[in-house]
VEXBA-53891 format. One record per residue: residue in one letter; x, y, z of N, C-alpha, C, O in turn. Coordinates in steps of 0.001 Angstrom, whole numbers, padded with zeros to 6 digits, always signed. Layout:
BEGIN
aXYZXYZXYZXYZ
...
This chain:
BEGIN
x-039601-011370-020454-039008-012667-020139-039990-013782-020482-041202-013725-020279
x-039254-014917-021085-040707-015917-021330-040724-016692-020071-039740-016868-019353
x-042296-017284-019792-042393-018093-019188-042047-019538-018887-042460-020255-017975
x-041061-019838-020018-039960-020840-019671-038597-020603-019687-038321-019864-020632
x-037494-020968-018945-036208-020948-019111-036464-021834-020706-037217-022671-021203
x-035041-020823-021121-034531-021714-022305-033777-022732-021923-033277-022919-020814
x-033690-023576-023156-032925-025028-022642-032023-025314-023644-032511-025548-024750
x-030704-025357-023514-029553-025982-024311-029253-026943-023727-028961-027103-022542
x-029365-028168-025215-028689-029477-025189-027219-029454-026061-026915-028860-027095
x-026659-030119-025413-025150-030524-026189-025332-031844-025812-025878-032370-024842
x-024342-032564-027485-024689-033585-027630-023570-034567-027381-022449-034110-027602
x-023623-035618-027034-022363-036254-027253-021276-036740-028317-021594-036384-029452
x-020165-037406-028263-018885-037589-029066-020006-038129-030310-020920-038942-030166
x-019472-037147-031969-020338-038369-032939-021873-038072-033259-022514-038509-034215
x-022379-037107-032094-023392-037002-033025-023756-035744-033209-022747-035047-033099
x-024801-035029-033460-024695-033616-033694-025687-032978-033154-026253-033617-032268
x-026408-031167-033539-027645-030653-032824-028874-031647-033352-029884-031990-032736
x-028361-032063-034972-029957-032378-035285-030466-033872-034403-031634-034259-034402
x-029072-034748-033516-029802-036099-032893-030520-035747-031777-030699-036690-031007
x-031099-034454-031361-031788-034476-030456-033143-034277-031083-033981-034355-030185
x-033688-034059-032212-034793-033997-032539-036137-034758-031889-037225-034314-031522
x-035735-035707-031907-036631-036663-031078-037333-036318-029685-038406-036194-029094
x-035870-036252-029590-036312-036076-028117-037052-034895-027235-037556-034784-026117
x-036844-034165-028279-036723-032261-027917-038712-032666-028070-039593-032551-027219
x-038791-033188-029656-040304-033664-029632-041133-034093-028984-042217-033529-028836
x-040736-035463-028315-041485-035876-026907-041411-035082-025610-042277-035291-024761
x-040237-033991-025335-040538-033442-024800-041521-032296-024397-042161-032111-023362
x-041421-031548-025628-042768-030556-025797-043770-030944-025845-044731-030215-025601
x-043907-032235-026180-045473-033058-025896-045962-033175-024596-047137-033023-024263
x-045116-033423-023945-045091-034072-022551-046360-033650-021670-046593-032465-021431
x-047003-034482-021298-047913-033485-019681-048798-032832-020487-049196-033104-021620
x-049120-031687-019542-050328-031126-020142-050137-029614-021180-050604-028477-021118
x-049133-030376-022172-049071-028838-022730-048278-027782-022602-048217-027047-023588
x-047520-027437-021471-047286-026145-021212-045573-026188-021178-044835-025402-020585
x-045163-027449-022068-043725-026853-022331-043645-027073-023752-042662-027722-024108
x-044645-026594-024883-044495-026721-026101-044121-025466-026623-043418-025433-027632
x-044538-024311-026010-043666-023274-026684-042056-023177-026282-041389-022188-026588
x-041400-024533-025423-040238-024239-025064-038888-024045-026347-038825-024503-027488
x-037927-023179-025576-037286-022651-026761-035873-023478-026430-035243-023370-025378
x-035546-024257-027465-034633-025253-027043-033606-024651-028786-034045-024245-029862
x-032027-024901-028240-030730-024731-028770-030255-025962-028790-029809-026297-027693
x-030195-026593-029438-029526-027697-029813-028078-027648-031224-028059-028120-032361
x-026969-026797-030379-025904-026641-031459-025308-027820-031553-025644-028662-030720
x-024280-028189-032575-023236-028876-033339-022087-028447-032129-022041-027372-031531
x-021248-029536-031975-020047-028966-031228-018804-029036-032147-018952-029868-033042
x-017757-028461-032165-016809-028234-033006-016502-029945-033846-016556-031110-033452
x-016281-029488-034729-015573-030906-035704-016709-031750-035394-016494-032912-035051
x-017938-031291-035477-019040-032271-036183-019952-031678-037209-019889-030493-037537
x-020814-032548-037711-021701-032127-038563-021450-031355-039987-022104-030503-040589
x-020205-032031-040261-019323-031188-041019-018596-030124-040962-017910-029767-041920
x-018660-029356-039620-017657-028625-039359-016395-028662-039296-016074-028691-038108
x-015562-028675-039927-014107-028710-040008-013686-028200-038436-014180-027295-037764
x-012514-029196-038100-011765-028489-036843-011021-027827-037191-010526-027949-038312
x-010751-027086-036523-010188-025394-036735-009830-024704-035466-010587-024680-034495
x-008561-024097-035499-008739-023200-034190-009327-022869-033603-010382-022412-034044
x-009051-022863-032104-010364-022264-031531-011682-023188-031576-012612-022930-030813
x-011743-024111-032348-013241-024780-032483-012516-026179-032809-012594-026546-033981
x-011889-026920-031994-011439-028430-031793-012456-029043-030902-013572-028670-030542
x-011757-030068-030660-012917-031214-029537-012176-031067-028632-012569-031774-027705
x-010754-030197-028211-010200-030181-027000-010739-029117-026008-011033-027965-026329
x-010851-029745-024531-012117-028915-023251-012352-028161-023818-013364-028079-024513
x-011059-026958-023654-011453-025428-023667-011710-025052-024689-011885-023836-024609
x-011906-025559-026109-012744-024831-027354-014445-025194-027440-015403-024589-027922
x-014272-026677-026615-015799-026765-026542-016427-026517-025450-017456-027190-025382
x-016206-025630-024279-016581-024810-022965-016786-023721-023894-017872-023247-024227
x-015548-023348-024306-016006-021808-025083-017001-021580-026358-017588-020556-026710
x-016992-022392-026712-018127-022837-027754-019756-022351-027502-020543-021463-027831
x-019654-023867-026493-020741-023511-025579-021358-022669-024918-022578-022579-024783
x-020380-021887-024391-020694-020851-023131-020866-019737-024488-022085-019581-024568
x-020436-019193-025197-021447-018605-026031-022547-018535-026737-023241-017563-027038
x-022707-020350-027126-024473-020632-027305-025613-019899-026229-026576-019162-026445
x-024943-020546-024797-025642-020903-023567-025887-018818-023259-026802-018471-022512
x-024978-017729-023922-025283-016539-023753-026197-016009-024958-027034-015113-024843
x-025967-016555-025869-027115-016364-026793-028630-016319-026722-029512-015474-026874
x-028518-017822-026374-029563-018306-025652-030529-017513-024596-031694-017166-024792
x-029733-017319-023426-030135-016010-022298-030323-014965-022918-031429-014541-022582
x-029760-014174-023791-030372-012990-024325-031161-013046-025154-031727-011999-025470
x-031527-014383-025876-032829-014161-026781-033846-014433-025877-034836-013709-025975
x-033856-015458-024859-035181-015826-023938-035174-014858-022144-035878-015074-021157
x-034229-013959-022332-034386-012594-021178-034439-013997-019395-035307-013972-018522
x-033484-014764-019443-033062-015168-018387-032430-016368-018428-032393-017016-019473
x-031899-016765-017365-031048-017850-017101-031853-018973-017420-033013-019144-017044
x-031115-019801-018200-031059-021216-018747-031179-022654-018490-030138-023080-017990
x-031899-023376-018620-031302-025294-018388-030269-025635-019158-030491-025625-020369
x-029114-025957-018769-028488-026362-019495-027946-027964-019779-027345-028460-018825
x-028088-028749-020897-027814-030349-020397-027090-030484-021322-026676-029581-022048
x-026691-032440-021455-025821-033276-022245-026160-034014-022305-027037-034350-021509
x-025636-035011-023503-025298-036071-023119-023789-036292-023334-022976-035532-023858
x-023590-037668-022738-021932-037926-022807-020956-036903-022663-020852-036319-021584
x-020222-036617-023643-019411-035702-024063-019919-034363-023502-019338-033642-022690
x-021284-034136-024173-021905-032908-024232-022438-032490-022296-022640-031446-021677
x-022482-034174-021908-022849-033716-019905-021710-032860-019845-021761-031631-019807
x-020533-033661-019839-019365-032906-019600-019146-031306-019696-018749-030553-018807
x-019480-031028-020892-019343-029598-021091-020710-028607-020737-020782-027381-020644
x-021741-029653-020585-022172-028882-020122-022113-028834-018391-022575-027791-017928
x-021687-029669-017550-021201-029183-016187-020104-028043-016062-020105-027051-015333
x-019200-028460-016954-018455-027164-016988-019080-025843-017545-018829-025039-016646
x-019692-025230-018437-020572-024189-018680-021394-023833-017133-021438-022753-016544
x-021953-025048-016774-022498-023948-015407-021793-024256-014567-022531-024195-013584
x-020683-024612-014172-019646-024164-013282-018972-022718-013229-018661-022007-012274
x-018898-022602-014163-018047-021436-014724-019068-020215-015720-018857-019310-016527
x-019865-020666-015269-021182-019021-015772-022273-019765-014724-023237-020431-015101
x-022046-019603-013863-023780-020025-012942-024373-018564-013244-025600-018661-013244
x-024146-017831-013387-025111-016614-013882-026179-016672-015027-027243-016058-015108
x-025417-017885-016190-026342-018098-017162-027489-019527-016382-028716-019551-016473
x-027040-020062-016014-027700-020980-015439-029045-020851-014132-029197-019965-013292
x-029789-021973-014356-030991-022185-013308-031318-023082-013181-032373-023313-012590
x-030218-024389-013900-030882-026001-013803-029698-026623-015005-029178-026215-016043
x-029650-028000-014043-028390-028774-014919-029304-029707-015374-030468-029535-015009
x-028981-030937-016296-029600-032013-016755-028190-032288-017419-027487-031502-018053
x-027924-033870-017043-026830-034442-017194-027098-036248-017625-027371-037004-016693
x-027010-036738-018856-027496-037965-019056-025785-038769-019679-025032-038571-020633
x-025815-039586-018644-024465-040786-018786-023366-040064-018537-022454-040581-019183
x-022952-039076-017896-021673-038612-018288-020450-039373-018203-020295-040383-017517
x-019605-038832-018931-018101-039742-018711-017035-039627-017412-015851-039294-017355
x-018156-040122-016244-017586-039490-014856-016863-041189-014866-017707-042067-014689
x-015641-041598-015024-015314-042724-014917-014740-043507-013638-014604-044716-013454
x-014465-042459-012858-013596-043330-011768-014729-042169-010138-015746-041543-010436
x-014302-042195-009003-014836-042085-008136-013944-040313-007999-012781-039973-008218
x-015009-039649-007603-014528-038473-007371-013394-037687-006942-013061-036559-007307
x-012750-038616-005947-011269-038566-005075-009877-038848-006797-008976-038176-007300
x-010425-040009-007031-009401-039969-007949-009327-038827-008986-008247-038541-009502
x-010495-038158-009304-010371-037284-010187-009744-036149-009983-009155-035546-010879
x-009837-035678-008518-009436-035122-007477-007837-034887-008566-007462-034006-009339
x-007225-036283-008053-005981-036182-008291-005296-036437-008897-004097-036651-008714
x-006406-036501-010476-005724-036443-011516-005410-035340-012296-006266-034507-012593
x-003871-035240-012770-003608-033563-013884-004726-033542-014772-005209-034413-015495
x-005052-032246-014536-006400-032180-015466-006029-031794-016716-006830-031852-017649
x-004915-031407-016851-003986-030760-018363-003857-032175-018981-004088-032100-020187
x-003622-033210-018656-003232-034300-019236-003932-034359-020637-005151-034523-020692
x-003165-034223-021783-003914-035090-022906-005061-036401-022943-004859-037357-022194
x-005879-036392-023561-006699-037649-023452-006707-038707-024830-007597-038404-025625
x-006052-039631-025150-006063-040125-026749-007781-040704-027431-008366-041676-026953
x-008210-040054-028329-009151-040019-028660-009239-041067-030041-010277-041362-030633
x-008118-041446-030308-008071-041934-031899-008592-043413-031780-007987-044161-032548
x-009438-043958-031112-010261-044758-031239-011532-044295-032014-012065-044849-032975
x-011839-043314-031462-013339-042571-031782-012835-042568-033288-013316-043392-034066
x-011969-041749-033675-011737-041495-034693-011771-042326-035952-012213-042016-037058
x-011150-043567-035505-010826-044972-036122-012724-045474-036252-013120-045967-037308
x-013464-045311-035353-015060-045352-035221-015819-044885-036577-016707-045369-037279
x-014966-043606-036600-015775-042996-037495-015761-043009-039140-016523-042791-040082
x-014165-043477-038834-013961-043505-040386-014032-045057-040953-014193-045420-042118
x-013862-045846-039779-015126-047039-040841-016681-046993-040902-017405-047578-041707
x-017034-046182-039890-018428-045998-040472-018841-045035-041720-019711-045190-042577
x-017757-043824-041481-018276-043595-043267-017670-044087-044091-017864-043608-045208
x-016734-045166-044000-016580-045950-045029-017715-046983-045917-017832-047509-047024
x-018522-046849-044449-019741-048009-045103-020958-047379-045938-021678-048002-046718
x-021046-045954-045600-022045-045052-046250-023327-045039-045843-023992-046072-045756
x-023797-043812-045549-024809-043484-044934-026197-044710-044451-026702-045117-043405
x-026375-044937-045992-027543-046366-046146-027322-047044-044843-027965-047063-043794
x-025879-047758-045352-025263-048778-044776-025144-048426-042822-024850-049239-041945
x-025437-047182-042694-024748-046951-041221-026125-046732-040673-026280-046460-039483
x-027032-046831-041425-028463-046505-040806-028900-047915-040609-029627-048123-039638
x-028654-048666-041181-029085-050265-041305-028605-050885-040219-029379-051569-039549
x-027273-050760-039857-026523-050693-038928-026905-050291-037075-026570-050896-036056
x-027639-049164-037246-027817-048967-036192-029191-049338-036027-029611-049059-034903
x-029994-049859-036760-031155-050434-036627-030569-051455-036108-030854-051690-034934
x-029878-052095-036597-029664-053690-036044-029612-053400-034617-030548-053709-033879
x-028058-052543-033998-027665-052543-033055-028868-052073-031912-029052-052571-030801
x-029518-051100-032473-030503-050501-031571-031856-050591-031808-032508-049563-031994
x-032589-052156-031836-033619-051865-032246-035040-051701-031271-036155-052165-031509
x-034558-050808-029995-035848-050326-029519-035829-049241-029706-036760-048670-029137
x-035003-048417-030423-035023-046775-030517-036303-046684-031340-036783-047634-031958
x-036916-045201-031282-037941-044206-032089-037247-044376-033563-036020-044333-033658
x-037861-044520-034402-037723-044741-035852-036801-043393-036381-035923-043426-037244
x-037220-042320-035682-036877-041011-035829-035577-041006-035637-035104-040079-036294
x-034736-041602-035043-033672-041881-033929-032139-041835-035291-031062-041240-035282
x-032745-042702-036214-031541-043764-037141-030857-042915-037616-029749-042477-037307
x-031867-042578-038743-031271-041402-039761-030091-040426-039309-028994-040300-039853
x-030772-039510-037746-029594-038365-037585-028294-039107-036714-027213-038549-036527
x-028565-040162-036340-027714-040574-035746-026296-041211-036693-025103-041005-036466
x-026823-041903-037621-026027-041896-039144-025651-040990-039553-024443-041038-039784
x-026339-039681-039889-025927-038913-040753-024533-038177-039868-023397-038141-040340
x-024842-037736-038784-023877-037339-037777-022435-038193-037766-021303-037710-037740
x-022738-039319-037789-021563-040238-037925-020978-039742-039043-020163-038842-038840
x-021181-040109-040279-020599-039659-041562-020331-038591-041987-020015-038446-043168
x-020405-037341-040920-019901-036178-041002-018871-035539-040089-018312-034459-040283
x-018690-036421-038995-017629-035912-038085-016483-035587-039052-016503-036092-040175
x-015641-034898-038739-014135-034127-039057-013442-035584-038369-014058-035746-037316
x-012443-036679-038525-012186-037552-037808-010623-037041-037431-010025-037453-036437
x-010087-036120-038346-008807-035500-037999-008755-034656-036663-007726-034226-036143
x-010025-034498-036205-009640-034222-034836-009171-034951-033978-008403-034538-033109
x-009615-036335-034100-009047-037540-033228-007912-037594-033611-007357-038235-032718
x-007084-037321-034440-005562-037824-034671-004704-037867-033494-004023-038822-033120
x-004851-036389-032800-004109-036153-031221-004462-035700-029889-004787-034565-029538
x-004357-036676-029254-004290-035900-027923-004711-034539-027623-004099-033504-027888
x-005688-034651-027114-006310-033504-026510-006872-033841-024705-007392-034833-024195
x-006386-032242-024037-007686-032377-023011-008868-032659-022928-009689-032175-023707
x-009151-033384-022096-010929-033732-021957-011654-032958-021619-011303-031826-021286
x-013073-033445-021616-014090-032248-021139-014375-032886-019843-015128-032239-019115
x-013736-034540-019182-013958-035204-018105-012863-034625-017211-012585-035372-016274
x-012046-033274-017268-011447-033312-016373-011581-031683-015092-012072-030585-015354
x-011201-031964-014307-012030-031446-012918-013606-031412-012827-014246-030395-012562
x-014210-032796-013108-015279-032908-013397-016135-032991-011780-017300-032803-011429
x-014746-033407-011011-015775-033994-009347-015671-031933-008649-016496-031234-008060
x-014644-031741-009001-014346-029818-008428-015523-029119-009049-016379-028520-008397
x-015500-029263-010607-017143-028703-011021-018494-028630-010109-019214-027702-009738
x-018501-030081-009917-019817-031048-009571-020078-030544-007927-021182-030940-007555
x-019492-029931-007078-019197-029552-005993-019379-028059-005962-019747-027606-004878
x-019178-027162-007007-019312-026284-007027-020741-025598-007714-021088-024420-007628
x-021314-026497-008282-022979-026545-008909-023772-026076-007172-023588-026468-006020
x-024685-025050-007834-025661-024710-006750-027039-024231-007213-027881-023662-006518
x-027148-024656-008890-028625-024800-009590-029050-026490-009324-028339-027480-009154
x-030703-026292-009382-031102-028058-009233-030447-028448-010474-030274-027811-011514
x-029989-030114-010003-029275-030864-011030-029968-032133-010946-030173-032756-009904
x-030423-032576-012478-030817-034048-012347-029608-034817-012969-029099-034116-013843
x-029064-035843-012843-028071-037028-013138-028886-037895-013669-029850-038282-013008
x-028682-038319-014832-029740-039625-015214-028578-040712-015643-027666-040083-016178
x-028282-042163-015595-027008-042682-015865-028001-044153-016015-029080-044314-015445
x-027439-044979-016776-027560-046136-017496-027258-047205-016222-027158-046882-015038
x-027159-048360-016700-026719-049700-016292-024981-049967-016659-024642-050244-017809
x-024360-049891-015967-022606-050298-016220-022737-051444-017085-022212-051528-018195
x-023260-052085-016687-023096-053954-017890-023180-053583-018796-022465-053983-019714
x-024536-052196-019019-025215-052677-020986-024892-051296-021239-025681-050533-021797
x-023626-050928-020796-022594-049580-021795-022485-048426-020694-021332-047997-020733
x-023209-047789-019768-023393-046838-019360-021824-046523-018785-021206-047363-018132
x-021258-045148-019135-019810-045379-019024-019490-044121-017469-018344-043788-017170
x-020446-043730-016876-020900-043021-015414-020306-043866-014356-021120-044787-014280
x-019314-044118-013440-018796-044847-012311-019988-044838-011876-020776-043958-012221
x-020312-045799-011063-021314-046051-009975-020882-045332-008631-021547-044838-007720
x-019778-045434-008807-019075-044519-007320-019686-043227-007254-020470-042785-006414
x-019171-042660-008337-019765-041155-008653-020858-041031-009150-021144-039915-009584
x-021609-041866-009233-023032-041068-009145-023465-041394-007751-024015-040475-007144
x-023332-042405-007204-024025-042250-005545-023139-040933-004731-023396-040561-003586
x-022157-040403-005531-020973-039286-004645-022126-038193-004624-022638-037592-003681
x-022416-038133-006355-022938-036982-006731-024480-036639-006045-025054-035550-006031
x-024941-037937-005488-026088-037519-005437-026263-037352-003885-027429-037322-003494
x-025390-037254-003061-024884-036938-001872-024843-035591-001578-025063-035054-000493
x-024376-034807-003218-024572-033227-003206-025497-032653-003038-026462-033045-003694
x-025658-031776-002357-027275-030616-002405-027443-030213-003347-026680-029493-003990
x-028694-030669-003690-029194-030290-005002-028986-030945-006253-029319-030340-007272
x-028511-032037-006335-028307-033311-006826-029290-034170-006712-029697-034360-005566
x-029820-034779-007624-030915-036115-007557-030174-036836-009047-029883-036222-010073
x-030007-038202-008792-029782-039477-009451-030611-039892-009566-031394-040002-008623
x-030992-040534-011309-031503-041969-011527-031480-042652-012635-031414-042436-013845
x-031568-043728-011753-031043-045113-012528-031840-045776-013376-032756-046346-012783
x-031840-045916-014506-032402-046149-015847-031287-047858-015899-030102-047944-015578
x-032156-048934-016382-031763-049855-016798-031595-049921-018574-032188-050660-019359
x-030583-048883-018847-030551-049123-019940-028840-049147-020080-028067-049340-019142
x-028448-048889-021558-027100-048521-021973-026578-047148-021803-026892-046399-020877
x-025974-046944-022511-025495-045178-022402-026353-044456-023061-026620-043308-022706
x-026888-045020-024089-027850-044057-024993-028970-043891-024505-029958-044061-025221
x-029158-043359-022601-030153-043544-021812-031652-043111-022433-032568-043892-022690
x-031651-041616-022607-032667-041325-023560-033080-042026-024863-034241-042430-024916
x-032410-042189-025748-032804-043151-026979-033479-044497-026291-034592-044922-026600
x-032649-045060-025355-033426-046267-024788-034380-046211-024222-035061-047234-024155
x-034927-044738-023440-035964-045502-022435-036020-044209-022387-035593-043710-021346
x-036536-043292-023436-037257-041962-023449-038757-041724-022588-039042-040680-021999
x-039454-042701-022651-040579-042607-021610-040320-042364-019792-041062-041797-018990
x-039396-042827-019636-038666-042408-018247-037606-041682-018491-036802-041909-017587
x-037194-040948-019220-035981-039664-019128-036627-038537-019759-036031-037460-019780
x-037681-038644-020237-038158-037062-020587-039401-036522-019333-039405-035354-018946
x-040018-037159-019007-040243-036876-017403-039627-036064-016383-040084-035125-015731
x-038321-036706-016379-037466-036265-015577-036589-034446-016252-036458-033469-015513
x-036305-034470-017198-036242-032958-017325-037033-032347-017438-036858-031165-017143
x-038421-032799-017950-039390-032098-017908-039933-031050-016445-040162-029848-016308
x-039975-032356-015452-040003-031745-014442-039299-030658-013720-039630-029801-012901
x-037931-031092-014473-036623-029664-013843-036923-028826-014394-037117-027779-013778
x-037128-028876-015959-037588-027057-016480-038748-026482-015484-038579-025472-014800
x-040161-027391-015493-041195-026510-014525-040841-025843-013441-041122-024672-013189
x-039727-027179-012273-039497-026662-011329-038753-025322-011204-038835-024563-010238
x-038110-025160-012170-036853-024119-012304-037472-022871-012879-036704-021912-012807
x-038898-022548-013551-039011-021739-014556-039611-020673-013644-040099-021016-012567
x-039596-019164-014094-039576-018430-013097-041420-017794-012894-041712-017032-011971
């Protein structure tokens, strides 16, 4: 067994395994050393990175739970024990559901911005089958590769210019490769029975969530709900949604610390 849990990131709507590079980097730096041999999975989720959507491998919940939850077993059998498993956005989502529904693979959540939008009760009682219309994203994507790679890197310099230099490139390139025909229809979310999940978690969980004004799309309701849970800790980063890209010096700390605490 190695002396670290392995760690799978999933990424959010749009971008792919390679936009965590960065971060995965400052993390193994971190402290004194002793999470640089960590063994980190950073997959593509269906209909990105040029993956064509396809049966079985759409952006609707249950192809990207199942997706996942076979990385997240991969993972465990190459590193001989239970896992960290995190997100962002999109990717929190699925990954709360993965350790809801395999806490066996699991030993630690990490969850950055998720798309927890309304207060736990309401989620409660919303049909979780409900379709979710996605064809905004979609409409997102296909004027950005309309503008072409150059052009979408220039772009997000403008928009984001305190990110790591490292940051632009995969974050572009990811854009201009999504499948956008997945957005055409209605699909289930990965936001739904997200508060029943979150209740049923009994590995340490860190919540890291943005500022509501400058994008962070996490209810404020539900994260003070969540952090009410045992074994739950919240925090609040004054940034946008792209919590890590913004303010990586205070969010890689914070998982850092959950892998140590968690590692066996």
């Amino acid at each position: 067994m190695s002396p670290l849990p392995g760690l799978l990131l999933l990424h959010g709507v749009g971008d792919s395994g390679e936009c965590w590079g960065p971060f995965v980097a400052r993390l193994r730096a971190h402290g004194d050393g002793s999470l640089a041999a960590l063994r980190v999975s950073t997959p593509d989720a269906p209909a990105h990175a040029g993956h064509p959507s396809a049966p079985g491998r759409t952006i609707a919940a249950p192809d990207q739970i199942a997706v996942a939850v076979g990385h997240a077993e991969d993972l465990v059998s190459s590193t001989g024990g239970p896992i960290v498993v995190g997100g962002h956005s999109m990717g929190s989502g699925v990954a709360l559901a993965v350790a809801a529904e395999r806490p066996d693979l699991i030993r630690g959540l990490w969850l950055e911005d998720p798309p927890l939008l309304t207060p736990m009760a309401v989620n409660d009682a919303a049909d979780p089958d409900t379709p979710v219309d996605g064809t905004q994203f979609g409409a997102w994507f296909d004027d950005l590769q309309a503008l072409g790679l150059d052009e979408v890197i220039a772009l997000a310099r403008v928009e984001h210019p305190g990110w790591d230099e490292g940051e632009y490139e995969p974050w572009a390139r990811a854009k201009c490769s999504v499948d956008t025909t997945a957005f055409l229809n209605p699909v289930p979310w990965v936001a739904a029975r997200w508060a029943a999940r979150a209740r049923s978690i009994t590995v340490p969980t860190v919540l890291v969530v943005g500022d509501p004004e400058a994008g962070s799309v996490t209810h404020p309701t539900a994260a003070q709900e969540l952090g009410a849970l045992p074994g739950w800790s919240v925090h609040h980063v004054m940034t946008g949604h792209d919590v890590r890209r913004d303010a990586p010096d205070e969010v890689v700390p914070l998982l850092a610390e959950l892998i140590r605490s968690v590692s066996p």
